[in-house]
Backbone atoms as SQL, in Angstrom:
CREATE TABLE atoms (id INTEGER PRIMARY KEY, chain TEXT, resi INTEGER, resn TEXT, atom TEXT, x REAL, y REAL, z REAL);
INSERT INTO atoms VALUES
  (1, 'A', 1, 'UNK', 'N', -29.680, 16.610, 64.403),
  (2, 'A', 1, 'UNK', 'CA', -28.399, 16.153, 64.917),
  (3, 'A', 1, 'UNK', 'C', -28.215, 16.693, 66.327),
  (4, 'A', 2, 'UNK', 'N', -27.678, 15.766, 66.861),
  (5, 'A', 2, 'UNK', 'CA', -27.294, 16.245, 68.404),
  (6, 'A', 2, 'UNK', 'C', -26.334, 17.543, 68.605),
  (7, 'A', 3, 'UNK', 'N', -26.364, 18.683, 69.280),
  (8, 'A', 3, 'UNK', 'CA', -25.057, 19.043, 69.225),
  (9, 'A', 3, 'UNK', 'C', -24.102, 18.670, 70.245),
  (10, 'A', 4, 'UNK', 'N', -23.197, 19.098, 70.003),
  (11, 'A', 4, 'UNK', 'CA', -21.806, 18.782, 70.899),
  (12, 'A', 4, 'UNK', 'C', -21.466, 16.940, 70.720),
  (13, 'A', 5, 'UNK', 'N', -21.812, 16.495, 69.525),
  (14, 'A', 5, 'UNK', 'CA', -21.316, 14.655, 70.012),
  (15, 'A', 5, 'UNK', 'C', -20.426, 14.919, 68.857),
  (16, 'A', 6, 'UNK', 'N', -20.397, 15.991, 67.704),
  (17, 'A', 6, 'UNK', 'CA', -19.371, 15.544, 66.605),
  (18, 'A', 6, 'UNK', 'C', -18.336, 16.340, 66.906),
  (19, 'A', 7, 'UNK', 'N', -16.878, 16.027, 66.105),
  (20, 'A', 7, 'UNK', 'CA', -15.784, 16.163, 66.516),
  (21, 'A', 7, 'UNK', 'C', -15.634, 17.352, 65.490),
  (22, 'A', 8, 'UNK', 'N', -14.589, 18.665, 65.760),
  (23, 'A', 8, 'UNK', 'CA', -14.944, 19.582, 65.537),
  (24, 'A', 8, 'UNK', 'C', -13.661, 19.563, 64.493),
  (25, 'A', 9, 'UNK', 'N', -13.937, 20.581, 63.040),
  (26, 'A', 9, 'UNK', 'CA', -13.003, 20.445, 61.879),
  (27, 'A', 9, 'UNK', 'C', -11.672, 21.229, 62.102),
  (28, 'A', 10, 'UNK', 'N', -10.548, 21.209, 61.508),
  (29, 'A', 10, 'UNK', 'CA', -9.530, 22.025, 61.944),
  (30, 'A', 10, 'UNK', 'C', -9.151, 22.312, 60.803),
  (31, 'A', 11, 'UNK', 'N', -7.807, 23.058, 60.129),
  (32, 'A', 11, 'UNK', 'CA', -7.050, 22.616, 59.198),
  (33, 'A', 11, 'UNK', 'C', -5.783, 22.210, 59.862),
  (34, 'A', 12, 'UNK', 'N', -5.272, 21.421, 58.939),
  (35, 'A', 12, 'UNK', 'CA', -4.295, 20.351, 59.419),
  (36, 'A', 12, 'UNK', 'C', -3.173, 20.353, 57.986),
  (37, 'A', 13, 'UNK', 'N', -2.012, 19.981, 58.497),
  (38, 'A', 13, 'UNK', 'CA', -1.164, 19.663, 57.071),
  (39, 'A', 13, 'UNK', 'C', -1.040, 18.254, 57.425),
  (40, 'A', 14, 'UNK', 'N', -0.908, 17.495, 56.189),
  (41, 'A', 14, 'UNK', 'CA', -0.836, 16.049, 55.877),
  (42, 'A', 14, 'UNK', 'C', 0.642, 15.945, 55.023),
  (43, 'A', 15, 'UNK', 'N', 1.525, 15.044, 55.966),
  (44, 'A', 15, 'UNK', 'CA', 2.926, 15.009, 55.135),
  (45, 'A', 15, 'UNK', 'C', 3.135, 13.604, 54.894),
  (46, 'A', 16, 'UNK', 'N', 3.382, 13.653, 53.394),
  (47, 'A', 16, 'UNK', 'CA', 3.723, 12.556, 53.124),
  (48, 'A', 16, 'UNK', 'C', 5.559, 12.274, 53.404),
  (49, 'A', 17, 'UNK', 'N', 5.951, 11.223, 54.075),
  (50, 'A', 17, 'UNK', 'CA', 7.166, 11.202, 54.669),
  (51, 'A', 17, 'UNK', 'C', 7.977, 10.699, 53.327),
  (52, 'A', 18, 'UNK', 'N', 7.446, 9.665, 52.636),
  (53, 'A', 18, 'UNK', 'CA', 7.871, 8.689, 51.778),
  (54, 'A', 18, 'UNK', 'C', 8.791, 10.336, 50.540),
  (55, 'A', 19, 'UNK', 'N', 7.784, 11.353, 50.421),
  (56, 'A', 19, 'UNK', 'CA', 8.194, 11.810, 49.281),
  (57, 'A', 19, 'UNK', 'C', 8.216, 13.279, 49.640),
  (58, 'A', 20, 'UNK', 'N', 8.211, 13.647, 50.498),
  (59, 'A', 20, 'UNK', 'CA', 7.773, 15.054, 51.491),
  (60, 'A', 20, 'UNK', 'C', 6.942, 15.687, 50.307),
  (61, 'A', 21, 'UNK', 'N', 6.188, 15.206, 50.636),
  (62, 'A', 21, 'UNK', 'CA', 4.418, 16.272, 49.619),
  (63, 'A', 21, 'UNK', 'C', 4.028, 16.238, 50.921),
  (64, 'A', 22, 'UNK', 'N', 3.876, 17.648, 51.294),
  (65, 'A', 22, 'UNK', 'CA', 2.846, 17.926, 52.203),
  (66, 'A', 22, 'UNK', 'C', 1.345, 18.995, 51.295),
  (67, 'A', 23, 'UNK', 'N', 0.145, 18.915, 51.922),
  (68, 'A', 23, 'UNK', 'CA', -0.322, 19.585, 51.827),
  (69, 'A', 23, 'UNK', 'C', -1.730, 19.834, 53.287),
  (70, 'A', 24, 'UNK', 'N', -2.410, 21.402, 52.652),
  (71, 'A', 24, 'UNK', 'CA', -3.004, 21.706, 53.778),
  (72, 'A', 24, 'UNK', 'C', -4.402, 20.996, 53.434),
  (73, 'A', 25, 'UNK', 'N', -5.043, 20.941, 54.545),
  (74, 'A', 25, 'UNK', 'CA', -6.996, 20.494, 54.330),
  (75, 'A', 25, 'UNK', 'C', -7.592, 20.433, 55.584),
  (76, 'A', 26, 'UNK', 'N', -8.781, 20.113, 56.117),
  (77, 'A', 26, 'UNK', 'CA', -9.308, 20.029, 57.014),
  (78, 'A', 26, 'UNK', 'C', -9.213, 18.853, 57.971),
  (79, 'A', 27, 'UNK', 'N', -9.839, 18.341, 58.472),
  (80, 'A', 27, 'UNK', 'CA', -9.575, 16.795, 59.538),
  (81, 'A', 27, 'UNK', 'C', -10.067, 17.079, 60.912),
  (82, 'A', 28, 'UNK', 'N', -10.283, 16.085, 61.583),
  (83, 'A', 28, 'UNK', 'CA', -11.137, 15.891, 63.160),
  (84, 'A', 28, 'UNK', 'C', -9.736, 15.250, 63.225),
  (85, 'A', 29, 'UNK', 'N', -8.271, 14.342, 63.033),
  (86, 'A', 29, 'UNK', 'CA', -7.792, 14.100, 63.597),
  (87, 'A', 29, 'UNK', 'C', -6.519, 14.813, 64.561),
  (88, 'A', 30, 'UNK', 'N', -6.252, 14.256, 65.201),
  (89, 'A', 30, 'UNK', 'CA', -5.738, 14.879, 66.382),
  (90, 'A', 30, 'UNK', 'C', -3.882, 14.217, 66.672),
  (91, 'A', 31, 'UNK', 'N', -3.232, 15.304, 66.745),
  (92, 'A', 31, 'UNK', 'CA', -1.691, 14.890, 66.533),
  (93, 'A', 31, 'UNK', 'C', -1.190, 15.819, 67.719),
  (94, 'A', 32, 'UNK', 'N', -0.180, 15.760, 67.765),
  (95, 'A', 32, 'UNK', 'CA', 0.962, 16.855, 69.239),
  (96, 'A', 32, 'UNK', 'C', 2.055, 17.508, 68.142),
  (97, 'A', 33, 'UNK', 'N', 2.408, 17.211, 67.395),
  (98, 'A', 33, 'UNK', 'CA', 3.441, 17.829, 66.544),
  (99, 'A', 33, 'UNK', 'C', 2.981, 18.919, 65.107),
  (100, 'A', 34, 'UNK', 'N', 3.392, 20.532, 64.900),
  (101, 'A', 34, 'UNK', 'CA', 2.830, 21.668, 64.459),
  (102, 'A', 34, 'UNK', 'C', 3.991, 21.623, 63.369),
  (103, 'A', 35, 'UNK', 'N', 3.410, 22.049, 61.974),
  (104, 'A', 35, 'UNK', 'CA', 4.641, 22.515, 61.218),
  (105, 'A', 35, 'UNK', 'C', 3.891, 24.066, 61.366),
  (106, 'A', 36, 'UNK', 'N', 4.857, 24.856, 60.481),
  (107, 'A', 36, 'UNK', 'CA', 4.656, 26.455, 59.862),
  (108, 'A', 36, 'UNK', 'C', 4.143, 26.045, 58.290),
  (109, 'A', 37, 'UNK', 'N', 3.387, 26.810, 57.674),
  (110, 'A', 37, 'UNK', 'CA', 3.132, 26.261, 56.693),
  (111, 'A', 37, 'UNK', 'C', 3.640, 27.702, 55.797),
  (112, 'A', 38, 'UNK', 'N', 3.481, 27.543, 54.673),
  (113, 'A', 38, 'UNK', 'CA', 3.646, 28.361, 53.582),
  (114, 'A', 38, 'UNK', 'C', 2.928, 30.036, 53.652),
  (115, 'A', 39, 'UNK', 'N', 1.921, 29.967, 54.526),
  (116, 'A', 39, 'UNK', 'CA', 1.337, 31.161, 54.478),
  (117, 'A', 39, 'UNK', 'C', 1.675, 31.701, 55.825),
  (118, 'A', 40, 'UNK', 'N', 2.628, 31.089, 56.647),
  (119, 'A', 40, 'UNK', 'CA', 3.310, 31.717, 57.874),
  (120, 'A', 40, 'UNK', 'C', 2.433, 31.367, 59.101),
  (121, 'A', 41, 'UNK', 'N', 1.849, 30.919, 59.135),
  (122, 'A', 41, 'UNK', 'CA', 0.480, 30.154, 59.660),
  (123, 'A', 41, 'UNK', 'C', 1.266, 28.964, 60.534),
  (124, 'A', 42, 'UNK', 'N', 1.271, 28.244, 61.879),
  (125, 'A', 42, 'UNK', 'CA', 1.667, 26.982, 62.076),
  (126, 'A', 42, 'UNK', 'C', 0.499, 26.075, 62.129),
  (127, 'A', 43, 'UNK', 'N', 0.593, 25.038, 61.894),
  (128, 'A', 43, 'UNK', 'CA', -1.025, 24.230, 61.810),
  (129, 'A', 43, 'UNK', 'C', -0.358, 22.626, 62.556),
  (130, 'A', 44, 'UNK', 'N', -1.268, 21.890, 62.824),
  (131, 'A', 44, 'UNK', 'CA', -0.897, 20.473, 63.438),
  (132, 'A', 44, 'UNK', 'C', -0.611, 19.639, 62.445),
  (133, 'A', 45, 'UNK', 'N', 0.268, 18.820, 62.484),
  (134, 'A', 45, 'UNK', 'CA', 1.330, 18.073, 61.527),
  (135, 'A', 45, 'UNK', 'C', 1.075, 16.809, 61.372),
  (136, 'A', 46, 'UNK', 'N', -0.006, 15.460, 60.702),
  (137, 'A', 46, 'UNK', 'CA', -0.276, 14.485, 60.754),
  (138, 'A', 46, 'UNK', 'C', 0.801, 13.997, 59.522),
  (139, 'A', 47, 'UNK', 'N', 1.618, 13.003, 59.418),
  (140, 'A', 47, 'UNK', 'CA', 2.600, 12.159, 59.058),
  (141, 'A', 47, 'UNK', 'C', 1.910, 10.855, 58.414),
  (142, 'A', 48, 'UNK', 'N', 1.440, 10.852, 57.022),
  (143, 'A', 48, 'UNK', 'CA', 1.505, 9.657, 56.343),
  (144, 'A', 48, 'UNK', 'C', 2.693, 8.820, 55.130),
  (145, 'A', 49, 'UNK', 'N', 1.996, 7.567, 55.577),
  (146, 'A', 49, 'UNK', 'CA', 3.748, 6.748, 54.732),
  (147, 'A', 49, 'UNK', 'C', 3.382, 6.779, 53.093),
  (148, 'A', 50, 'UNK', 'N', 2.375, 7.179, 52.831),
  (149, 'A', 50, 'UNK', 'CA', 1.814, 7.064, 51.685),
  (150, 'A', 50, 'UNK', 'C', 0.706, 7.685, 51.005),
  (151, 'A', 51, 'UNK', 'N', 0.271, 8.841, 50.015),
  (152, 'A', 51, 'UNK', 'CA', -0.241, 9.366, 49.555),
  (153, 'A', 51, 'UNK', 'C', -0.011, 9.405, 47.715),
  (154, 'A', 52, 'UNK', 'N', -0.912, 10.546, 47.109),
  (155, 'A', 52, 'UNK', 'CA', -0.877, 10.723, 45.386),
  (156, 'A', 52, 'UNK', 'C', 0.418, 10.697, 45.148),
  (157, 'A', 53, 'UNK', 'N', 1.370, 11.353, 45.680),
  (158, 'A', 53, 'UNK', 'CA', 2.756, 11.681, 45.417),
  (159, 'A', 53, 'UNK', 'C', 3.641, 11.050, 45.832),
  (160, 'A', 54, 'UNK', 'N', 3.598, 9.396, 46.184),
  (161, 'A', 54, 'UNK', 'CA', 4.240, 8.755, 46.497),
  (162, 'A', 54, 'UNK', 'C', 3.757, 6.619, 45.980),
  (163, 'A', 55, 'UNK', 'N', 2.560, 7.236, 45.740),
  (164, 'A', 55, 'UNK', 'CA', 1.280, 6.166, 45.369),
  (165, 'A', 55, 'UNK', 'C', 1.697, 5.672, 44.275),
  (166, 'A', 56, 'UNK', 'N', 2.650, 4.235, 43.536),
  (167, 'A', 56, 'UNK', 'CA', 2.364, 3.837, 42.536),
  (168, 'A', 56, 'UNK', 'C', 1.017, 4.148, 41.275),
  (169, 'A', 57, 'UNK', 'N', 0.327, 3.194, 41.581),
  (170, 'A', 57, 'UNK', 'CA', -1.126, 3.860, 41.113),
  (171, 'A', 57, 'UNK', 'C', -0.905, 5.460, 40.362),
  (172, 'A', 58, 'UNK', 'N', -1.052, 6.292, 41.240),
  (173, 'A', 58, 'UNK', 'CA', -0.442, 7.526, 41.105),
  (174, 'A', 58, 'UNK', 'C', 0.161, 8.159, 40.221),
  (175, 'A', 59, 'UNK', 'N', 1.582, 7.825, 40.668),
  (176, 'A', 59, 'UNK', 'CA', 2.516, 8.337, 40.046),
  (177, 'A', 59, 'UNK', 'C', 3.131, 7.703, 38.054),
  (178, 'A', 60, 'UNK', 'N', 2.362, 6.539, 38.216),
  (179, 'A', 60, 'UNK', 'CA', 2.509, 6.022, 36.675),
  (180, 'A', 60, 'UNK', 'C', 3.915, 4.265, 36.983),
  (181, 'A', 61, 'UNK', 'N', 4.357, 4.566, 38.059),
  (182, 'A', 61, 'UNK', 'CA', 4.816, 3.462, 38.169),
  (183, 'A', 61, 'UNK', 'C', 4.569, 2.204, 38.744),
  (184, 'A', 62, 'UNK', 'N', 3.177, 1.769, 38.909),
  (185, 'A', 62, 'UNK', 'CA', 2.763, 0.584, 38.564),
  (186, 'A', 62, 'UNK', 'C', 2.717, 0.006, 38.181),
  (187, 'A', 63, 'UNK', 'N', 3.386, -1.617, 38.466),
  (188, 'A', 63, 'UNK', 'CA', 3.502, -2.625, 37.761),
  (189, 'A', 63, 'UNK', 'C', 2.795, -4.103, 37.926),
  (190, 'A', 64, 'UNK', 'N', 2.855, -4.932, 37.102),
  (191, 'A', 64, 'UNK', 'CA', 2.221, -5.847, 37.094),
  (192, 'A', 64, 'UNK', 'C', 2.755, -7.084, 36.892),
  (193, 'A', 65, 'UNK', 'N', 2.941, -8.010, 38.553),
  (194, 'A', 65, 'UNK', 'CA', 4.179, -8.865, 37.850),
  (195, 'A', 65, 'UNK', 'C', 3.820, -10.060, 37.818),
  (196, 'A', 66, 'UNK', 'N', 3.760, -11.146, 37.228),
  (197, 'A', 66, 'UNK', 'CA', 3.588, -12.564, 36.864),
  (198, 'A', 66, 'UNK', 'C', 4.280, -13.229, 38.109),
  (199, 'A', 67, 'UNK', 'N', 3.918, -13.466, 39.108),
  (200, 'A', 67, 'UNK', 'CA', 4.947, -14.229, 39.923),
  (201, 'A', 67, 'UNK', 'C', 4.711, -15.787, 39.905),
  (202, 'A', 68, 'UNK', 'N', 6.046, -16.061, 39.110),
  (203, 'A', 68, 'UNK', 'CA', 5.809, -17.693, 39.167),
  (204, 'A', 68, 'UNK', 'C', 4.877, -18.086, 37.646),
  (205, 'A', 69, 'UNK', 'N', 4.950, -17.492, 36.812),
  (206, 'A', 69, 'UNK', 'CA', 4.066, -17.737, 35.645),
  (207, 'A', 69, 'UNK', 'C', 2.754, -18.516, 36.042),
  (208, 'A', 70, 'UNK', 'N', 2.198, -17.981, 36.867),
  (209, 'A', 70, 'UNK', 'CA', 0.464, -18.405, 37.020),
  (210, 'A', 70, 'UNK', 'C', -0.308, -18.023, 35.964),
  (211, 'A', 71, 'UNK', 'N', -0.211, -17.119, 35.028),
  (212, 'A', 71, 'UNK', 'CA', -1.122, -17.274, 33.898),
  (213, 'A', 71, 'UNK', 'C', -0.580, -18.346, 32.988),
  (214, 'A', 72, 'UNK', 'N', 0.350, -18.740, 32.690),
  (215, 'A', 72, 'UNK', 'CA', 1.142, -19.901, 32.073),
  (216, 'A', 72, 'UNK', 'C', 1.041, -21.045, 32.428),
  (217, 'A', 73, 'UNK', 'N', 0.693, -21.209, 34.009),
  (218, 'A', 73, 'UNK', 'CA', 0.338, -22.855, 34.589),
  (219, 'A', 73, 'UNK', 'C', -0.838, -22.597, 34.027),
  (220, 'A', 74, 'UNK', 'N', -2.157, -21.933, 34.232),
  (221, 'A', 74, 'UNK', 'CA', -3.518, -22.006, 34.456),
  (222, 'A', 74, 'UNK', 'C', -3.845, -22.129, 33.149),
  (223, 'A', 75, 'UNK', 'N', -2.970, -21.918, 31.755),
  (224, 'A', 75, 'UNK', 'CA', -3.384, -21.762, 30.400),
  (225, 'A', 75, 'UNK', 'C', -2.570, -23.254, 30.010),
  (226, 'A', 76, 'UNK', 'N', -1.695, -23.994, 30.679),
  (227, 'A', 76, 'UNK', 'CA', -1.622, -25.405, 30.301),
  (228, 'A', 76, 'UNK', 'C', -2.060, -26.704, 31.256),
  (229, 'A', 77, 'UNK', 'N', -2.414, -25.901, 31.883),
  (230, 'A', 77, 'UNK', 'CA', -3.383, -27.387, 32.873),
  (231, 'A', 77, 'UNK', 'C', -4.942, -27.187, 32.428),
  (232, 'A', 78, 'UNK', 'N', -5.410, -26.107, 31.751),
  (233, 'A', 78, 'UNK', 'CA', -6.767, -26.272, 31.595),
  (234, 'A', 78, 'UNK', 'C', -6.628, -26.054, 29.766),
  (235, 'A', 79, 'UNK', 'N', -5.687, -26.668, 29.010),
  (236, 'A', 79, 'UNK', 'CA', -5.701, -26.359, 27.809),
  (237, 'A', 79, 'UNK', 'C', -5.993, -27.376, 27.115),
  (238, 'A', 80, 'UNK', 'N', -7.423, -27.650, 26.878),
  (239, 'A', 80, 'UNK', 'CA', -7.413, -29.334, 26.094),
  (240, 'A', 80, 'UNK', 'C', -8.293, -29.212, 24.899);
């Protein structure tokens, strides 16, 4: 591997806005805005609209909706 072409690791907090779950981890990405974190530490502050703790999927409230009864057309136009 070349050195100096990869982008170098940090830790970073990742906040989820939707549900304020933040947590800490590593990342190459790059932000201007620092929280303080839990261990008194300030770290760079990346802002997502959506994560586990806000994620249908996730959280158990996923749903599944019939829009327009398309399994109901498709089971009487091909029902012979």
């Amino acid at each position: 591997m070349k050195a100096g072409i990869h982008p170098e690791y940090r830790k970073v907090v990742f906040q989820d806005v939707s549900s304020d779950f933040s947590f800490l981890t590593r990342s190459t990405m790059n932000t201007n805005e620092t929280i303080k974190w839990e261990d008194g530490e300030e770290y760079p502050l990346i802002k997502v609209d959506i994560s586990s703790a806000s994620h249908p999927f996730y959280t158990g409230k996923h749903k599944v909706l019939d829009s327009g009864g398309r399994v109901d057309r498709f089971k009487r136009r091909y029902q012979k």
